[in-house]
LUMRO-676011 format. One record per atom (N, C-alpha, C): residue number from 1; atom name; x, y, z. Coordinates in steps of 0.1 Angstrom, whole numbers. Example, Ala and Ser with C-alpha at 12.3 -4.5 7.8 and 13.67 -1.06 7.14 Angstrom:
! LUMRO-676011
<vexlum:1 | drenpa:N | u:132 | v:-57 | w:78>
<vexlum:1 | drenpa:CA | u:123 | v:-45 | w:78>
<vexlum:1 | drenpa:C | u:132 | v:-33 | w:78>
<vexlum:2 | drenpa:N | u:128 | v:-22 | w:71>
<vexlum:2 | drenpa:CA | u:137 | v:-11 | w:71>
<vexlum:2 | drenpa:C | u:129 | v:0 | w:79>
This chain:
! LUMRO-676011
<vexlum:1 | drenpa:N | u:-59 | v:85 | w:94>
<vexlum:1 | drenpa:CA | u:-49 | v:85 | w:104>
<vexlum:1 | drenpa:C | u:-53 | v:92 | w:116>
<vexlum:2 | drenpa:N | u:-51 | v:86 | w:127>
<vexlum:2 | drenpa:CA | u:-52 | v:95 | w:142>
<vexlum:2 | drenpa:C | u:-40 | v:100 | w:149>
<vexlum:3 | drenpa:N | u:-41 | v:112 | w:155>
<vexlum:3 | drenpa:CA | u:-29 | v:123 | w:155>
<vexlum:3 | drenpa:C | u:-30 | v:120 | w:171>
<vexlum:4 | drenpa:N | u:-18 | v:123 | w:180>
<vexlum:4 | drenpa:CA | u:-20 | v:120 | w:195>
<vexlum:4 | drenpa:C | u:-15 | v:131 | w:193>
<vexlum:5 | drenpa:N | u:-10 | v:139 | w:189>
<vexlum:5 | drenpa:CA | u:-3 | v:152 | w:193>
<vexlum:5 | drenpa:C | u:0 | v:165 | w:178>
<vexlum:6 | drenpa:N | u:-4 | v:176 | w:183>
<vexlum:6 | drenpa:CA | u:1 | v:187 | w:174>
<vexlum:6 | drenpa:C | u:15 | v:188 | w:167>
<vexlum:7 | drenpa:N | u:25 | v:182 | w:172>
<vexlum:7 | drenpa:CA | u:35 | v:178 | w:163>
<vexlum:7 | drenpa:C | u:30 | v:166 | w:154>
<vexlum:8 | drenpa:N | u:25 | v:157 | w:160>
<vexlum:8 | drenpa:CA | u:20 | v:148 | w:146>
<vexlum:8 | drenpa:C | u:14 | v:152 | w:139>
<vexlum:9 | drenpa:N | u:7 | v:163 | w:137>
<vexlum:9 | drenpa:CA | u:-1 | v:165 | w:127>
<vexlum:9 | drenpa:C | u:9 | v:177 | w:122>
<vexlum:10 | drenpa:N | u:20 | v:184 | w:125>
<vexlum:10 | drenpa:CA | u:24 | v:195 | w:120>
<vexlum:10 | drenpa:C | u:35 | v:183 | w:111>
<vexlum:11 | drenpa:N | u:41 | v:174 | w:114>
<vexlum:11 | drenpa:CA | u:51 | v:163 | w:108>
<vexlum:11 | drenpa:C | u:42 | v:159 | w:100>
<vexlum:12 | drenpa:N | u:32 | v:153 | w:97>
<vexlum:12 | drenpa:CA | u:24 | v:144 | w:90>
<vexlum:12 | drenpa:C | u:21 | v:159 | w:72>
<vexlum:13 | drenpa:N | u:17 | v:169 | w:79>
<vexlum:13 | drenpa:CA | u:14 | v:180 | w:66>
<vexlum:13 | drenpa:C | u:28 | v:182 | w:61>
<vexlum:14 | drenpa:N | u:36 | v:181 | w:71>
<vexlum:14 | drenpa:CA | u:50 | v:183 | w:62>
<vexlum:14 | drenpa:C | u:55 | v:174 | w:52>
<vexlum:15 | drenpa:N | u:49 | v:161 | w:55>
<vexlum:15 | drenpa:CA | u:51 | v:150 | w:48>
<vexlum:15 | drenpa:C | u:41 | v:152 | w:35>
<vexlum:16 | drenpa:N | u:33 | v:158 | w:37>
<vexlum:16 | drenpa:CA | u:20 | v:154 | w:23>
<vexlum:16 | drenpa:C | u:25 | v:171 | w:17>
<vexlum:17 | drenpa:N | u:29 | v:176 | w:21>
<vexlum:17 | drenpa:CA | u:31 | v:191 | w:16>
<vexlum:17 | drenpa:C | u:49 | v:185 | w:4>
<vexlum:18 | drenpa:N | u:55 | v:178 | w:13>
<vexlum:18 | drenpa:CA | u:66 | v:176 | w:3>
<vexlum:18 | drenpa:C | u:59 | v:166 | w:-8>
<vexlum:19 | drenpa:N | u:55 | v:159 | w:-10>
<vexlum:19 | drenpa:CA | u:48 | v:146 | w:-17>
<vexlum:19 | drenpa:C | u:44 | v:153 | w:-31>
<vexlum:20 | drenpa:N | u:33 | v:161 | w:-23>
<vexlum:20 | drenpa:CA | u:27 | v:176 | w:-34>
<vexlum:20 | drenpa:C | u:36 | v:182 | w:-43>
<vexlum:21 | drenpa:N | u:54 | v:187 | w:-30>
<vexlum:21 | drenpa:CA | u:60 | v:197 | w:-39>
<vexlum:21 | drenpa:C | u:67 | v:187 | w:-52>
<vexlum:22 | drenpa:N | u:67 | v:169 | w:-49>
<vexlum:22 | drenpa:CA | u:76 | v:160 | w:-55>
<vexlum:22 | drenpa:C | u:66 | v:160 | w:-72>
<vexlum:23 | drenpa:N | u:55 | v:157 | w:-68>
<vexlum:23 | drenpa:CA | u:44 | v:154 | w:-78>
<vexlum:23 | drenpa:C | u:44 | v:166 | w:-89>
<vexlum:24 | drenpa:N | u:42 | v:180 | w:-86>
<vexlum:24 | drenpa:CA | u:42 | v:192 | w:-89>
<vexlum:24 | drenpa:C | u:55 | v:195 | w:-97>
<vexlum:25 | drenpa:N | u:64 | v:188 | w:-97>
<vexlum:25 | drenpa:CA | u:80 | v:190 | w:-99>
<vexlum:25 | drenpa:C | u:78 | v:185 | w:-114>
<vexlum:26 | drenpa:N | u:71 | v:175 | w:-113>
<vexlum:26 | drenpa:CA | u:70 | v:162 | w:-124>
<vexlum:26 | drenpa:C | u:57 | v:168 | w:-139>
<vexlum:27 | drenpa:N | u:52 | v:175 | w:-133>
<vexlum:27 | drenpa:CA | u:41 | v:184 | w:-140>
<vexlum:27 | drenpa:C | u:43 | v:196 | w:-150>
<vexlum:28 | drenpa:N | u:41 | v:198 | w:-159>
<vexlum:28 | drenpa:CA | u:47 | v:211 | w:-169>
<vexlum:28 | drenpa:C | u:32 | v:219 | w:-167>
<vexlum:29 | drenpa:N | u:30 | v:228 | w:-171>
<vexlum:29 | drenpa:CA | u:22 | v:242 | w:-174>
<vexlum:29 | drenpa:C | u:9 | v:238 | w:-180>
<vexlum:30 | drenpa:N | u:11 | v:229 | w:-192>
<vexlum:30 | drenpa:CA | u:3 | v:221 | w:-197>
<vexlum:30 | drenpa:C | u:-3 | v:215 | w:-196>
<vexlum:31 | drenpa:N | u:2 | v:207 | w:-187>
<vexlum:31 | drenpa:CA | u:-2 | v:194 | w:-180>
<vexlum:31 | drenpa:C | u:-12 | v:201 | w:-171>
<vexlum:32 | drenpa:N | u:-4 | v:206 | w:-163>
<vexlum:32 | drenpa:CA | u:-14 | v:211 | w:-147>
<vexlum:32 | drenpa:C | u:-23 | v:219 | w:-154>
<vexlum:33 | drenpa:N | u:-32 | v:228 | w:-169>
<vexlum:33 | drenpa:CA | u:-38 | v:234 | w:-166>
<vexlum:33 | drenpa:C | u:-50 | v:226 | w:-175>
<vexlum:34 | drenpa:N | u:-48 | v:215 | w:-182>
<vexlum:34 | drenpa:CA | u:-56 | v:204 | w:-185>
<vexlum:34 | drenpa:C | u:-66 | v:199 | w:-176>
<vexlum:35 | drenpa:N | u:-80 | v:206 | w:-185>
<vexlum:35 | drenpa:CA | u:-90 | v:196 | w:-175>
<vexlum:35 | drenpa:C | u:-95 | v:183 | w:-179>
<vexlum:36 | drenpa:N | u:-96 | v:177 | w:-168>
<vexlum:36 | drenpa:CA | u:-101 | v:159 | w:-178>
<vexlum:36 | drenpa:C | u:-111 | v:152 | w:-180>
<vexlum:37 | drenpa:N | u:-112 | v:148 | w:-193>
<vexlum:37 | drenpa:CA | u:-122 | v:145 | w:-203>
<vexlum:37 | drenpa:C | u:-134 | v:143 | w:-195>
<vexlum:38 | drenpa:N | u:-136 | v:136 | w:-182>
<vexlum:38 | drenpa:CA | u:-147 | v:135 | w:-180>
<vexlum:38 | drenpa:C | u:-150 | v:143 | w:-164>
<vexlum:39 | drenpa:N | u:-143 | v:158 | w:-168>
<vexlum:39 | drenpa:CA | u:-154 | v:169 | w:-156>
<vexlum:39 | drenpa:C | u:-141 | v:171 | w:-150>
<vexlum:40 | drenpa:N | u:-141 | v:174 | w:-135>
<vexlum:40 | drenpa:CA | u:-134 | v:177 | w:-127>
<vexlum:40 | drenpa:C | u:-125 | v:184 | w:-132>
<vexlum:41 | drenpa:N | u:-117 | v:188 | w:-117>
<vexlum:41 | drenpa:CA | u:-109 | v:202 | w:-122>
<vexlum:41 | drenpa:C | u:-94 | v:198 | w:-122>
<vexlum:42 | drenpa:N | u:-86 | v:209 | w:-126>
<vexlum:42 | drenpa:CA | u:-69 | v:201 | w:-135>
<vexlum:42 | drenpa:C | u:-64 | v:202 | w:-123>
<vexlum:43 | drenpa:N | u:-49 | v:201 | w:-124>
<vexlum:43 | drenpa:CA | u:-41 | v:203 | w:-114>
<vexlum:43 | drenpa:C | u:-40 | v:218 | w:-108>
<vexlum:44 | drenpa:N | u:-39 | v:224 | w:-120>
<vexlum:44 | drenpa:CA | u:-39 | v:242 | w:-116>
<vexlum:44 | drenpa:C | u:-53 | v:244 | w:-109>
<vexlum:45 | drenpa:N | u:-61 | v:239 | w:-108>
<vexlum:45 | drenpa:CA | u:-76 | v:242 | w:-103>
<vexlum:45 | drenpa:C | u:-74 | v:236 | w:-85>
<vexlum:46 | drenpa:N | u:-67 | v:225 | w:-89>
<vexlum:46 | drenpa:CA | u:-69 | v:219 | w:-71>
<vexlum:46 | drenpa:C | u:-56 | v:227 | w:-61>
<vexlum:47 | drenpa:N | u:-45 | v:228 | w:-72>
<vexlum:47 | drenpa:CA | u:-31 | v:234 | w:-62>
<vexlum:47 | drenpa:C | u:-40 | v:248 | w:-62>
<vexlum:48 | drenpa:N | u:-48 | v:254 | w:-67>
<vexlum:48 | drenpa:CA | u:-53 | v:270 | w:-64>
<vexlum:48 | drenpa:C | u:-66 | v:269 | w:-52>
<vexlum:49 | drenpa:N | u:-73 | v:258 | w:-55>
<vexlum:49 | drenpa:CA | u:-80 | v:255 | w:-44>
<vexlum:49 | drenpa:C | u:-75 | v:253 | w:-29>
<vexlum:50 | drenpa:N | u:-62 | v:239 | w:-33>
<vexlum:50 | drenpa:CA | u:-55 | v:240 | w:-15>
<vexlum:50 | drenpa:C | u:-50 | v:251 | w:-13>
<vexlum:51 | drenpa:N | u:-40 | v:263 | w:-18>
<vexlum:51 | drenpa:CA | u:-37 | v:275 | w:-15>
<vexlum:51 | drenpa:C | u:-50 | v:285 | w:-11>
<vexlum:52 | drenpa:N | u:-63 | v:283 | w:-18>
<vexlum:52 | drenpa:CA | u:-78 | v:289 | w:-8>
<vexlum:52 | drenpa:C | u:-77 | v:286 | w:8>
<vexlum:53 | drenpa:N | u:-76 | v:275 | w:5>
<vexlum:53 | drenpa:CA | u:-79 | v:271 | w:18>
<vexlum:53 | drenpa:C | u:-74 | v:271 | w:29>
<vexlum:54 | drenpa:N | u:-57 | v:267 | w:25>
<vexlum:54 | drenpa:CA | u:-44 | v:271 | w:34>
<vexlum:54 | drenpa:C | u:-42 | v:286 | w:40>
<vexlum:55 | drenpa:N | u:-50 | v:292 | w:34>
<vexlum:55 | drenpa:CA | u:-49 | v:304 | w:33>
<vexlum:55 | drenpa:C | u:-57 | v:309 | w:43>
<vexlum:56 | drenpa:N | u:-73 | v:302 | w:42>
<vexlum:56 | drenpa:CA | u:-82 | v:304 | w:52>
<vexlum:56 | drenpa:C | u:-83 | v:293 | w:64>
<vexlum:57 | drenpa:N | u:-73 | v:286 | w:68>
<vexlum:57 | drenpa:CA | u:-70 | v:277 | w:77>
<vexlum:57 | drenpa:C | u:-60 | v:286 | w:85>
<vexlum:58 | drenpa:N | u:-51 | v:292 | w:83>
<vexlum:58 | drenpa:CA | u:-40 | v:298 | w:86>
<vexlum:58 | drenpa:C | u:-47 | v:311 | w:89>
<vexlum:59 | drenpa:N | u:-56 | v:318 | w:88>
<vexlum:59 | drenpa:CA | u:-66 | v:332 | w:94>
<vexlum:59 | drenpa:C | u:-76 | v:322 | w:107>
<vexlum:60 | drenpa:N | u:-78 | v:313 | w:105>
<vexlum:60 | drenpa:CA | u:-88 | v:310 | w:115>
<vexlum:60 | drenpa:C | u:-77 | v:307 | w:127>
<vexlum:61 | drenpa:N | u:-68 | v:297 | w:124>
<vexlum:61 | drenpa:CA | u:-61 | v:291 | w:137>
<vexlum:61 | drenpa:C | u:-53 | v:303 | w:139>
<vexlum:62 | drenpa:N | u:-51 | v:316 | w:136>
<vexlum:62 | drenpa:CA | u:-43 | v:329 | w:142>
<vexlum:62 | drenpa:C | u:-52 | v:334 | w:153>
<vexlum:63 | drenpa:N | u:-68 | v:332 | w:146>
<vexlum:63 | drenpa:CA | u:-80 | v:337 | w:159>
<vexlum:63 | drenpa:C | u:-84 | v:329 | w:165>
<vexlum:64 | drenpa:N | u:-79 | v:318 | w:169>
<vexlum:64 | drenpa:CA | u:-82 | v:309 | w:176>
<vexlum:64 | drenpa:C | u:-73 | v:312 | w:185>
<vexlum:65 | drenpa:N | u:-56 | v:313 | w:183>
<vexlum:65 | drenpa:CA | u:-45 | v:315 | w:192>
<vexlum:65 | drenpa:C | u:-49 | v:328 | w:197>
<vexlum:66 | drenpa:N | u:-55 | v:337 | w:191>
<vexlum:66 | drenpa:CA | u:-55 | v:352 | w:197>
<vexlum:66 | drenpa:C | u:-63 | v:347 | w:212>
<vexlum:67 | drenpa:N | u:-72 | v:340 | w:207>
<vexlum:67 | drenpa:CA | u:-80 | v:340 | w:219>
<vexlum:67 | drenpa:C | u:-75 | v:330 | w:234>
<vexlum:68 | drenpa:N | u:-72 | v:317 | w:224>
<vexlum:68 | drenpa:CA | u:-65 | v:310 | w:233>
<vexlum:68 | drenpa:C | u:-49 | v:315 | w:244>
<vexlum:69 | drenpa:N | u:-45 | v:329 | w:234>
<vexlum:69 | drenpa:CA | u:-34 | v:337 | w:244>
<vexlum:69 | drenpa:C | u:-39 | v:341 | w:254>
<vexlum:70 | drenpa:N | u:-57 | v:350 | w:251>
<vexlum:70 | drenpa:CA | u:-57 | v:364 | w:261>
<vexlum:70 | drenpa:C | u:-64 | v:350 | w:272>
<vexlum:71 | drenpa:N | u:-72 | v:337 | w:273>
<vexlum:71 | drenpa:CA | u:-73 | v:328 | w:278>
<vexlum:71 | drenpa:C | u:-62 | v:325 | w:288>
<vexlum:72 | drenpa:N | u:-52 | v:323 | w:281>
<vexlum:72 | drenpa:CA | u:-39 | v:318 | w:285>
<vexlum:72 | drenpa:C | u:-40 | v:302 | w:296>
<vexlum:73 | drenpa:N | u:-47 | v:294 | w:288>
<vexlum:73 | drenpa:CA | u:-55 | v:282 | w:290>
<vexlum:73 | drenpa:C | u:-40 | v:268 | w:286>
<vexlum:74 | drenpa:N | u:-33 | v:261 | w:294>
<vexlum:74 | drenpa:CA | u:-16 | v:256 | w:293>
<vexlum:74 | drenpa:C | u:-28 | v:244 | w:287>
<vexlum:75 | drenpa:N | u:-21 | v:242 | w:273>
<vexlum:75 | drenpa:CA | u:-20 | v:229 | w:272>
<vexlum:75 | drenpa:C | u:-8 | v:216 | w:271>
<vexlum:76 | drenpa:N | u:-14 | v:200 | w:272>
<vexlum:76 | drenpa:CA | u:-3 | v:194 | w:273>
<vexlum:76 | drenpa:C | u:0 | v:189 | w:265>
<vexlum:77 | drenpa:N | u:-3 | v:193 | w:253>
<vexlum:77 | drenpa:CA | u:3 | v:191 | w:234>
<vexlum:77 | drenpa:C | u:-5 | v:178 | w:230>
<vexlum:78 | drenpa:N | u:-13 | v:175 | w:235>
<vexlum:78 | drenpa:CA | u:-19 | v:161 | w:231>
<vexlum:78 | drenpa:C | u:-30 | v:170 | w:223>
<vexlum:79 | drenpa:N | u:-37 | v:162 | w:215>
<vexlum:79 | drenpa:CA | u:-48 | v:163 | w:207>
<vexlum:79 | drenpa:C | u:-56 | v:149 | w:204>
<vexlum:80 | drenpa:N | u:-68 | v:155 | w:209>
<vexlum:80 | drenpa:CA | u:-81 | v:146 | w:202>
<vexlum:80 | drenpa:C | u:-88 | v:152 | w:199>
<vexlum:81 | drenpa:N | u:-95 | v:142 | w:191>
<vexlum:81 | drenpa:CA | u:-110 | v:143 | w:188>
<vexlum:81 | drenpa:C | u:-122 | v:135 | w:192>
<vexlum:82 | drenpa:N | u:-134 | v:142 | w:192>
<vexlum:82 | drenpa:CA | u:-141 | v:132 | w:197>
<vexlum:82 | drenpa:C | u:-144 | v:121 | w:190>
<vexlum:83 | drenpa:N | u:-152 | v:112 | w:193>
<vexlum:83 | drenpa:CA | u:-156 | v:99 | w:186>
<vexlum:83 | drenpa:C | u:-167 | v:103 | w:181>
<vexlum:84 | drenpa:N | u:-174 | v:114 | w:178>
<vexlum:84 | drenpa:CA | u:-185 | v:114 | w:163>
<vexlum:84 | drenpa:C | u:-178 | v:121 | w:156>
<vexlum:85 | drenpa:N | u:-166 | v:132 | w:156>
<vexlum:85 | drenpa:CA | u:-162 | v:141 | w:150>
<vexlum:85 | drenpa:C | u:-155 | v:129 | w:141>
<vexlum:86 | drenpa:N | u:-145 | v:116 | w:148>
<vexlum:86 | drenpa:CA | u:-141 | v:105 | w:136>
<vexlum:86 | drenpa:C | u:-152 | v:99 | w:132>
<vexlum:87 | drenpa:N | u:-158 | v:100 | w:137>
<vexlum:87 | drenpa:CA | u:-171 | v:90 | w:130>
<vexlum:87 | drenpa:C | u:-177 | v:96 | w:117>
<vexlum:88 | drenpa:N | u:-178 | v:106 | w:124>
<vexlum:88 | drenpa:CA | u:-188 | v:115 | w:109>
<vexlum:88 | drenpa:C | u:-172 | v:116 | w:99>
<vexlum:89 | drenpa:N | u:-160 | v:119 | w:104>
<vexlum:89 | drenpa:CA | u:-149 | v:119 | w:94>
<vexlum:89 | drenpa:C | u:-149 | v:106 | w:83>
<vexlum:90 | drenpa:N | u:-149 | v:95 | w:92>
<vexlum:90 | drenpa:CA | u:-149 | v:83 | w:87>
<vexlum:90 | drenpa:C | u:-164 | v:86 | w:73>
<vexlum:91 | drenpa:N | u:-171 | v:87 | w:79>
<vexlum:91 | drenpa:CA | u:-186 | v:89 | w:69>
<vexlum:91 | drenpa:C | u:-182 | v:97 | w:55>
<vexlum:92 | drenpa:N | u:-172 | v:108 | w:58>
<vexlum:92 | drenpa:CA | u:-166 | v:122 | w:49>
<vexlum:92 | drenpa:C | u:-159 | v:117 | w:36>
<vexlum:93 | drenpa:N | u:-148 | v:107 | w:42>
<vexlum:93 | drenpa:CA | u:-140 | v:106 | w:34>
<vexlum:93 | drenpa:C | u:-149 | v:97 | w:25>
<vexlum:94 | drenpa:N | u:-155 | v:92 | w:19>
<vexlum:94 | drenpa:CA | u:-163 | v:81 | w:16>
<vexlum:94 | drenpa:C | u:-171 | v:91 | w:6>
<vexlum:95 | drenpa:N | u:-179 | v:107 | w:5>
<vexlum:95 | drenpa:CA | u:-184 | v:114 | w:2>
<vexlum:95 | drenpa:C | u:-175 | v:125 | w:-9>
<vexlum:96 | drenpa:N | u:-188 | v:131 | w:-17>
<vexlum:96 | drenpa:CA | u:-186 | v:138 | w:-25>
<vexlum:96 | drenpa:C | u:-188 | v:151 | w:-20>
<vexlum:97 | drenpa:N | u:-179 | v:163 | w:-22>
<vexlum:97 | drenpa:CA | u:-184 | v:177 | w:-17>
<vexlum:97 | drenpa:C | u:-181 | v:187 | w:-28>
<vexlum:98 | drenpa:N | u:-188 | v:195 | w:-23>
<vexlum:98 | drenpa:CA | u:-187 | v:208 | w:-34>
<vexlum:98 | drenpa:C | u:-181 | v:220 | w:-30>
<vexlum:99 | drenpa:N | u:-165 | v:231 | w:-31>
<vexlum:99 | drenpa:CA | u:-164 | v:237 | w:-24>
<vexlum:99 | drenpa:C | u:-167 | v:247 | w:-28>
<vexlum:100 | drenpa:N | u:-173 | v:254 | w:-13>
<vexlum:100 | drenpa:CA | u:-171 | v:268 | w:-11>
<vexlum:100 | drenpa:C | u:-173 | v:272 | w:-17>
<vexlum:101 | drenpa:N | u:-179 | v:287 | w:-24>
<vexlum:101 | drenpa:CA | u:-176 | v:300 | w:-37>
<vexlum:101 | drenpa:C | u:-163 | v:300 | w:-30>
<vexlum:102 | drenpa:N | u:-160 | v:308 | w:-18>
<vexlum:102 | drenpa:CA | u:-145 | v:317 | w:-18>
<vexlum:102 | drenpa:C | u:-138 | v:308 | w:-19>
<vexlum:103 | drenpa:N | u:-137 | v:291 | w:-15>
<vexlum:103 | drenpa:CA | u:-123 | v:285 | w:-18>
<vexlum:103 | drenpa:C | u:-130 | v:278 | w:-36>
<vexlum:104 | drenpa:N | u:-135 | v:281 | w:-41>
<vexlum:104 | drenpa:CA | u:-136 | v:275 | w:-58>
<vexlum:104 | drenpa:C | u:-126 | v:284 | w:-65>
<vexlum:105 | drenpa:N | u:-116 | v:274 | w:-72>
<vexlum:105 | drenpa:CA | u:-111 | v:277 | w:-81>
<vexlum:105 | drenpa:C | u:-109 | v:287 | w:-95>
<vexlum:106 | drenpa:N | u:-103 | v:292 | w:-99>
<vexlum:106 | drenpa:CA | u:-112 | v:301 | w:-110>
<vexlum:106 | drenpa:C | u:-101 | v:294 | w:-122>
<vexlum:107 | drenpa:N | u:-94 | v:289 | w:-122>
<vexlum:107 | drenpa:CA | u:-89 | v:283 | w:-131>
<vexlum:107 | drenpa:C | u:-75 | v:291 | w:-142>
<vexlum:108 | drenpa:N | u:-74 | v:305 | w:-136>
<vexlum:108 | drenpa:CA | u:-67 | v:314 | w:-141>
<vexlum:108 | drenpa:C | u:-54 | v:315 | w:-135>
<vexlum:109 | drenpa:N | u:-52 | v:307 | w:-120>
<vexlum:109 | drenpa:CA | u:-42 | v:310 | w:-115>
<vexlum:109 | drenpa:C | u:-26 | v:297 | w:-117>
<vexlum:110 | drenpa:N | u:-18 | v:305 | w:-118>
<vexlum:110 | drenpa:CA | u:-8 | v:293 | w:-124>
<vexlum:110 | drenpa:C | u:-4 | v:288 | w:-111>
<vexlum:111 | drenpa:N | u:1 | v:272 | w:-116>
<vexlum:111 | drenpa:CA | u:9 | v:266 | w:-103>
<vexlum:111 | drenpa:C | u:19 | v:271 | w:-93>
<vexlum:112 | drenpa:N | u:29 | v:276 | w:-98>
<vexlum:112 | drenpa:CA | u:36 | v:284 | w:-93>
<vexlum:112 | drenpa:C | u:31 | v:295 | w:-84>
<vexlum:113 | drenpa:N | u:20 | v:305 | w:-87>
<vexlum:113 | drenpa:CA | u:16 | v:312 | w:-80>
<vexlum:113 | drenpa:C | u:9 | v:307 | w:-74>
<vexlum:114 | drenpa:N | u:0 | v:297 | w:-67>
<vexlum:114 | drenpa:CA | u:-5 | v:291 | w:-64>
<vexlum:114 | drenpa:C | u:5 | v:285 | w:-46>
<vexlum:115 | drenpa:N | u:11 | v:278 | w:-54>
<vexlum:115 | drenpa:CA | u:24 | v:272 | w:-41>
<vexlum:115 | drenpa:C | u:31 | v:287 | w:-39>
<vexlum:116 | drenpa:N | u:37 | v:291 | w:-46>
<vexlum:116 | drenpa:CA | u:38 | v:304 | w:-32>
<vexlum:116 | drenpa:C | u:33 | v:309 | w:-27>
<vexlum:117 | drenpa:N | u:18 | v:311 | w:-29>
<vexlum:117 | drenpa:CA | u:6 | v:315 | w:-17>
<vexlum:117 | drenpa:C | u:8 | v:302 | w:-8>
<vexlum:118 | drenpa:N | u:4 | v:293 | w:-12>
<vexlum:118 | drenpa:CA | u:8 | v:282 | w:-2>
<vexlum:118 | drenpa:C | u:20 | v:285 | w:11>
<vexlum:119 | drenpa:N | u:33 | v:283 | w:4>
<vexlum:119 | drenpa:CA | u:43 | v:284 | w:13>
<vexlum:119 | drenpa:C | u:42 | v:298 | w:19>
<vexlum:120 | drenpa:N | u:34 | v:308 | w:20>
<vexlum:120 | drenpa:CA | u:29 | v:318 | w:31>
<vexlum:120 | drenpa:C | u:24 | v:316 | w:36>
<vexlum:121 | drenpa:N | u:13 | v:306 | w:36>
<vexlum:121 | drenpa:CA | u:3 | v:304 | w:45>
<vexlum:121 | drenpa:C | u:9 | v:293 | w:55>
<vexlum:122 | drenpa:N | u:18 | v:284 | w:48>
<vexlum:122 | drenpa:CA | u:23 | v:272 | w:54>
<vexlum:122 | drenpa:C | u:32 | v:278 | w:65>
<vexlum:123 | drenpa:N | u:39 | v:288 | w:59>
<vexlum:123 | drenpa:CA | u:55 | v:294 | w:68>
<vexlum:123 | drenpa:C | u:42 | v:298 | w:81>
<vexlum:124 | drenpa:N | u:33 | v:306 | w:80>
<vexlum:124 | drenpa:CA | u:23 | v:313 | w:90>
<vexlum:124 | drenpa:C | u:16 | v:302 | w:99>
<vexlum:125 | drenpa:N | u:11 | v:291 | w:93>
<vexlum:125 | drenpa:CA | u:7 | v:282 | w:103>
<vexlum:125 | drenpa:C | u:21 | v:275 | w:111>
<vexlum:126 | drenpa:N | u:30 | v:273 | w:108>
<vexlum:126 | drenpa:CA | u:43 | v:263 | w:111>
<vexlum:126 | drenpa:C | u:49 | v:275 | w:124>
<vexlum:127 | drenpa:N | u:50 | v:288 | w:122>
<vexlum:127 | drenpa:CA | u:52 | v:299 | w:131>
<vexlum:127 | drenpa:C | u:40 | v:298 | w:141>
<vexlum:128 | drenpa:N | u:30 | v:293 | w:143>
<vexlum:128 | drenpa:CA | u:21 | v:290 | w:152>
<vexlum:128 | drenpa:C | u:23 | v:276 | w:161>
<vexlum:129 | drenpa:N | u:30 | v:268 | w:154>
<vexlum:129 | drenpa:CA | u:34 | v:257 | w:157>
<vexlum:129 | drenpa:C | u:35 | v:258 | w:175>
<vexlum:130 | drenpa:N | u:45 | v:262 | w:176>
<vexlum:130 | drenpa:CA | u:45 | v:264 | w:194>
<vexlum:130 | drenpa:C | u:34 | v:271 | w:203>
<vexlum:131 | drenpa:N | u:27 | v:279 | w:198>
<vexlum:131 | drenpa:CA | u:20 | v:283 | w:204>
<vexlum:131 | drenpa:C | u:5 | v:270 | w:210>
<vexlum:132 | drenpa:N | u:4 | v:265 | w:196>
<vexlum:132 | drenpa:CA | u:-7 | v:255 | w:192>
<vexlum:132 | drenpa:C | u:-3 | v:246 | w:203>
<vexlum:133 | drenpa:N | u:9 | v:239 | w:207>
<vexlum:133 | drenpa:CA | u:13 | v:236 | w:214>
<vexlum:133 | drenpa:C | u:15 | v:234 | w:231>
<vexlum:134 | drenpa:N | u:20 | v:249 | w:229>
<vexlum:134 | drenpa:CA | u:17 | v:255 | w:246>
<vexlum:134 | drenpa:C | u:1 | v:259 | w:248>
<vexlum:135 | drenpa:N | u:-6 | v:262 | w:241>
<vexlum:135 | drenpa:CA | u:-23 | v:267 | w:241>
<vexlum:135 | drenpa:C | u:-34 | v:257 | w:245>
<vexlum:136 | drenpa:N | u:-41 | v:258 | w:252>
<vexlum:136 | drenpa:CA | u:-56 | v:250 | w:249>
<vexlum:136 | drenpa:C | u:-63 | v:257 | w:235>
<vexlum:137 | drenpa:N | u:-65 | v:254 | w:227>
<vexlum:137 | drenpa:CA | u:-79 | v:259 | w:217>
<vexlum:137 | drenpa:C | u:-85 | v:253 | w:223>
């Protein structure tokens, strides 16, 4: 999907963030902490993974705004990217990756705690929302 604007992309996560909280509704304790037969990690392993990450997405775009304040560089809410950054994206999704040590999973943390680390990190990005907005990054 291509975003023309920082609201589309803050509307679009809101959409896949409820999707998550619909799926996750549907899921018991057991379920989510089941790993499957052939490798990969359970549901408690990936919701503790996106809450890594949300977590460290929401610390970077705070220092990005810090900077883009003391800048004080007006943007006009549009967003692009360039054409190798979709190109190489395009290439991405197609690919296999391995995350990170700090965002890997440890497999001890329950769903629940998991999504409410989430919804801190989400409430903290979504409170940037205007700024992202009014800002050049």
């Amino acid at each position: 999907m291509r975003y023309e604007s920082i609201a589309d992309i803050f509307s679009a996560n809101r959409k896949i963030r409820e999707g998550l909280e619909i799926v996750l509704g549907g899921v018991s304790p057991e379920e989510a902490a089941r790993v499957p037969d052939e490798g990969g990690w359970s549901i408690q392993q990936i919701v503790e993974h996106i809450s890594l990450v949300d977590g460290g997405t929401a610390k970077i775009c705070g220092r990005l705004l810090d900077v883009a304040r003391a800048d004080n560089k007006p943007s006009d809410g549009r967003f692009e990217l360039s054409d190798d950054f979709n190109r190489l994206s395009d290439t991405a999704s197609e690919a296999k990756f391995q995350a990170p040590e700090r965002v890997q999973p440890t497999g001890d943390v329950a769903v629940t705690t998991s999504t409410a680390k989430l919804a801190e990190s989400t409430a903290a990005i979504e409170a940037m929302q205007p700024d992202m907005e009014r800002l050049d990054l």
